[in-house]
C-alpha positions in Angstrom: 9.0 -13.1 71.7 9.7 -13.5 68.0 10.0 -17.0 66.8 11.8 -18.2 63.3 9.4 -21.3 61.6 12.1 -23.7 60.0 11.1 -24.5 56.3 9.8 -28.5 56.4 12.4 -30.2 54.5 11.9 -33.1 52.0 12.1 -35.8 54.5 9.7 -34.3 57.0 6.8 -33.4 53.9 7.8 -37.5 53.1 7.1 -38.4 57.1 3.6 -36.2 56.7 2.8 -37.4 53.2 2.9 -41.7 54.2 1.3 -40.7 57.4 -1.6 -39.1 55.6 -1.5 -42.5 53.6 -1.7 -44.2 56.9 -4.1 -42.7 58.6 -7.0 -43.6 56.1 -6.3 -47.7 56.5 -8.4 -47.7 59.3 -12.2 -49.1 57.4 -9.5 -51.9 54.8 -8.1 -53.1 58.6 -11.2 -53.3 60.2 -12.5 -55.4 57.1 -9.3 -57.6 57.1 -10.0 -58.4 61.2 -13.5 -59.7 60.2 -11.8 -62.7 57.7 -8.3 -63.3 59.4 -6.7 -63.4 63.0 -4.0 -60.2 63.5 -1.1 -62.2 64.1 -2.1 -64.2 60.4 -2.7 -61.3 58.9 0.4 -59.1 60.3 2.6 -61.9 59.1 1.3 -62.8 55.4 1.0 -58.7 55.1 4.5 -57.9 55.8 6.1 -60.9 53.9 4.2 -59.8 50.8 5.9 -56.1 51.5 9.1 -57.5 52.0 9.2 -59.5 48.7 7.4 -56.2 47.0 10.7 -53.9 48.2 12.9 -57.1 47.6 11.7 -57.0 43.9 12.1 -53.1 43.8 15.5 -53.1 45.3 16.6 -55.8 42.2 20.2 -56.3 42.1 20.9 -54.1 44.9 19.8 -57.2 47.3 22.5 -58.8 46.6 25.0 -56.9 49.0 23.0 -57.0 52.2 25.3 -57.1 55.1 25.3 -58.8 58.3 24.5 -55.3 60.3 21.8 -54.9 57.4 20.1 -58.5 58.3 20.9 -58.1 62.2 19.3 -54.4 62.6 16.4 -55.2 60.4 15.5 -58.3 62.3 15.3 -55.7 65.7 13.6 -53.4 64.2 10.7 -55.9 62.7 9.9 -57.5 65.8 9.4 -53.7 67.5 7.3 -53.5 63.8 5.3 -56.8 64.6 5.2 -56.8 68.3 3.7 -53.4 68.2 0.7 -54.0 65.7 0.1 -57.6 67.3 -0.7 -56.1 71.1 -2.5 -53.3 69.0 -5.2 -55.6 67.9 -5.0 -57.9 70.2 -5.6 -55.3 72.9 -8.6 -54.0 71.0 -10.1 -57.6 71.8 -10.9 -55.8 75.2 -10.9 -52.1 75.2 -13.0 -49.6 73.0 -10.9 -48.3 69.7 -10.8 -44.5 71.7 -9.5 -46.3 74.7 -7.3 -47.8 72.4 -6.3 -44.6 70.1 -5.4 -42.9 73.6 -3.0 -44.9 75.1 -1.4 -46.2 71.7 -0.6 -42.0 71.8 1.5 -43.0 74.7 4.0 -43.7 71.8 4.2 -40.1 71.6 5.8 -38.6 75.0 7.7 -42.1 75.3 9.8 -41.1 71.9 11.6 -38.5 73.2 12.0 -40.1 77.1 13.7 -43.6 74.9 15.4 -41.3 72.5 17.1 -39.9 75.6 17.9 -42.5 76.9 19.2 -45.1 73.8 20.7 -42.0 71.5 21.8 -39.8 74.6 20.3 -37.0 73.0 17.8 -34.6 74.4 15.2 -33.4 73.0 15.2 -29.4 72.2 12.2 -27.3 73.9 10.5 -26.8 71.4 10.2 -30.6 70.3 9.2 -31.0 74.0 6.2 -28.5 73.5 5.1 -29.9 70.1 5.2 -33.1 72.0 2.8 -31.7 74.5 0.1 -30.2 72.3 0.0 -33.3 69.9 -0.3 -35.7 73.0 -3.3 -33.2 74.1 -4.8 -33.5 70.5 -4.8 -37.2 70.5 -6.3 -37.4 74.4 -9.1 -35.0 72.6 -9.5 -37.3 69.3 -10.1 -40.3 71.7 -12.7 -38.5 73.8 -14.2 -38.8 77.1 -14.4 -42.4 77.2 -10.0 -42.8 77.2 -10.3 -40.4 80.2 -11.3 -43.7 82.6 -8.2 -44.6 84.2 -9.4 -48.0 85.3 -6.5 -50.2 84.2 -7.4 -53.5 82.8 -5.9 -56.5 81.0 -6.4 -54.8 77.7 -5.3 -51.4 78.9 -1.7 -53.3 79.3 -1.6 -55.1 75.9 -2.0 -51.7 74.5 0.6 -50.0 76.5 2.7 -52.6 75.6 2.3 -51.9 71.7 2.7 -48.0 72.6 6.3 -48.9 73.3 7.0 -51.0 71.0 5.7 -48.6 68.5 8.2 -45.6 70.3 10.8 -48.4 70.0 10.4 -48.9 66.7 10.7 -44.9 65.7 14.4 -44.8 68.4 15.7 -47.8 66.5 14.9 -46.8 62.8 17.2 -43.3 63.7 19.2 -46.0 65.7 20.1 -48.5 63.2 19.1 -46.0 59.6 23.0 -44.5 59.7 25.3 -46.0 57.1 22.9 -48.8 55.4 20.9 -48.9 52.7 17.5 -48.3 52.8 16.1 -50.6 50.8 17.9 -53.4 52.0 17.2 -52.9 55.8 13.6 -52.4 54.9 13.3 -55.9 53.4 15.2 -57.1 56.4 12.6 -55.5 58.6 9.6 -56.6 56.8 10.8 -59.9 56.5 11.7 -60.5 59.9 8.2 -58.8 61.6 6.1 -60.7 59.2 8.0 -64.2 60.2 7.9 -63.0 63.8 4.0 -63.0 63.6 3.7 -66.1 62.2 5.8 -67.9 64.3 4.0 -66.5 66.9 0.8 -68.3 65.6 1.3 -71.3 68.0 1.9 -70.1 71.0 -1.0 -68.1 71.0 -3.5 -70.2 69.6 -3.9 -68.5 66.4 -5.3 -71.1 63.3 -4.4 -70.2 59.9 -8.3 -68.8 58.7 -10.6 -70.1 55.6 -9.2 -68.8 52.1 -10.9 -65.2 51.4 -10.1 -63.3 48.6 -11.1 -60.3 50.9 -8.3 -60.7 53.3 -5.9 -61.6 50.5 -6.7 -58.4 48.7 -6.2 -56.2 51.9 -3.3 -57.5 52.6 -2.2 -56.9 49.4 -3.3 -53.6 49.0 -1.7 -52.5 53.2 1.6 -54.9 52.3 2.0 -52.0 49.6 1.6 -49.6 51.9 4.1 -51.2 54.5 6.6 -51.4 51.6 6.3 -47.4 51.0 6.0 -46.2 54.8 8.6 -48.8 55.7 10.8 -47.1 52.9 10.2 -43.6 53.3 10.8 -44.2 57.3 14.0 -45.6 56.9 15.0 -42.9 54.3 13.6 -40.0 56.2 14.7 -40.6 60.0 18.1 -40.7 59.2 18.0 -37.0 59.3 14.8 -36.6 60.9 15.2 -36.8 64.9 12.9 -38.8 66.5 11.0 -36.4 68.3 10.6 -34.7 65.6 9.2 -37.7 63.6 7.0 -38.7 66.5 5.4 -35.0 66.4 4.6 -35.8 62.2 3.2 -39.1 62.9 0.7 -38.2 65.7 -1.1 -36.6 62.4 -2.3 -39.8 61.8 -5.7 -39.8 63.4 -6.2 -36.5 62.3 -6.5 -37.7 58.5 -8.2 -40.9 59.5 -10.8 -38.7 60.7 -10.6 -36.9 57.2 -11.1 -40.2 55.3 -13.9 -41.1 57.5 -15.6 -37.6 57.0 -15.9 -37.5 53.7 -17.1 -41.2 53.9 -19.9 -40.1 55.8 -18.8 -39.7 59.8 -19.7 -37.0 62.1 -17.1 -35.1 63.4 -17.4 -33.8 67.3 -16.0 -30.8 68.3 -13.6 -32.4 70.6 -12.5 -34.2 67.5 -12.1 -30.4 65.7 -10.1 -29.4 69.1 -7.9 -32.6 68.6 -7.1 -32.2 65.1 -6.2 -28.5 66.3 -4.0 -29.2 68.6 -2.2 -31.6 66.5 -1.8 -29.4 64.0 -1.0 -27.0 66.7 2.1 -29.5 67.9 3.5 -30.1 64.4 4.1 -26.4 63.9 5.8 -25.6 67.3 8.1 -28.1 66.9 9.4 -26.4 64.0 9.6 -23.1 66.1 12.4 -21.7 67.5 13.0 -18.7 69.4 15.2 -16.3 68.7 16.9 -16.0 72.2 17.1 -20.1 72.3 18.7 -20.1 68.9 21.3 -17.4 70.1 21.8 -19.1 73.7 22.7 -22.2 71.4 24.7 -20.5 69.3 26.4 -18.9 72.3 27.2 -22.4 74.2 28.4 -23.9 71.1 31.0 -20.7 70.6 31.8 -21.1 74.2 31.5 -25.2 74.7 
């Protein structure tokens, strides 16, 4: 069976470069957590991204539309919503237990892109979906393979959605805005979201430290560029697709913490594989699906 390997385009190397950026946050988040609650922290971090693409964006601000404000808003508090259940879940689960159903996000992408955008998923996208879902049940290791279902295991299922929601909406809502100004509007709303949130969950504001200050500076510049690049990228780059690139993201978290001094299993090795693996199939497509497309389209 001979299969053609599309060329990556710039949006898709853009997808794999931030989530390589990503991917080694994990040691400046796990600082943060030890200095400052996660819905405190989610909150102050994003608002300091929104006003850092605000000030980028300049003049350009200044025309934001009511769709703009409206789909940003939706899109933050899938943004907030998702990292708030993330951490708060890791209150009660182990951080493989955790890494292994957050990878939910990735089969739920296409099933929500089906059914919000109406449009299926191609094969191929389907069986990169597989083999980067198997890569990330491999990265989380034995441990995520206990199915006993717990109070944690649900806050973290929870955030698994709202993280696939978040990637449907972004392709959803990305059409015929501008990207700067929806990503303000997104930041800005899921940072807000957090904070109100504060209250009802019993959250205090924590002590002054110049430690959590600085990581939120330095991951609120982060935000501001994934945030950006997202929003640019996905509105040519389908969802599946995207899910596919960001699955990477353990893969160079592991990287970062290699060279920081971590062992690396081999069922980390197989992960990382089978990631890669995933990314790369999804790109493929076989010559007798591309001519029985081309052949339906002639005939449709």
């Amino acid at each position: 069976m001979k299969f053609r390997l599309a060329t990556p385009t710039p949006q898709e190397l853009a997808l794999t470069g931030v989530t390589a950026l990503w991917g080694g946050t994990f040691l400046v988040l796990h600082l943060a957590m030890q200095h400052s609650g996660p819905l405190f922290f989610v909150g102050v971090r994003f608002l300091m991204a929104a006003f850092m693409v605000a000030c980028l964006a300049g003049k350009h601000m200044a025309g934001v539309t009511r769709r703009e404000i409206r789909s940003g808003f939706i899109i933050g508090v899938a943004l907030s919503v998702g990292y708030v259940f993330q951490s708060a879940g890791l209150q009660f689960v182990s951080s493989s237990r955790s890494a292994f159903i957050t990878a939910l996000y990735v089969p739920l992408v296409p099933l929500f892109q089906w059914a919000i955008l109406r449009k299926p998923p191609h094969l191929m996208s389907w069986i990169g979906i597989g083999l980067a879902f198997a890569g990330l049940i491999a990265l989380a290791g034995p441990e995520a393979l206990n199915l006993t279902f717990s109070h944690g295991d649900l806050l973290t299922v929870l955030a698994a959605c709202a993280v696939a929601s978040e990637i449907v909406l972004i392709s959803l809502f990305a059409q015929g805005v501008d990207s700067r100004r929806i990503t303000v509007c997104q930041l800005a709303g899921g940072g807000l979201f957090a904070l109100l949130l504060m209250p009802v969950m019993g959250e205090h504001v924590p002590v002054f430290s110049w430690i959590w200050v600085a990581c939120a500076a330095a991951l609120g510049s982060l935000s501001a560029l994934v945030q950006l690049v997202m929003n640019w990228a996905q509105k040519s780059v389908p969802p599946s697709k995207a899910a596919v690139i960001y699955a990477g993201e353990p893969v160079w978290g592991g990287l970062v913490g290699w060279i920081a001094g971590d062992q690396l299993p081999a069922t980390t090795l197989l992960g990382a594989a089978l990631i890669v693996c995933g990314v790369l199939a999804s790109e493929m497509r076989p010559r007798w699906l591309v001519r029985k497309q081309q052949h339906l389209t002639e005939n449709g």
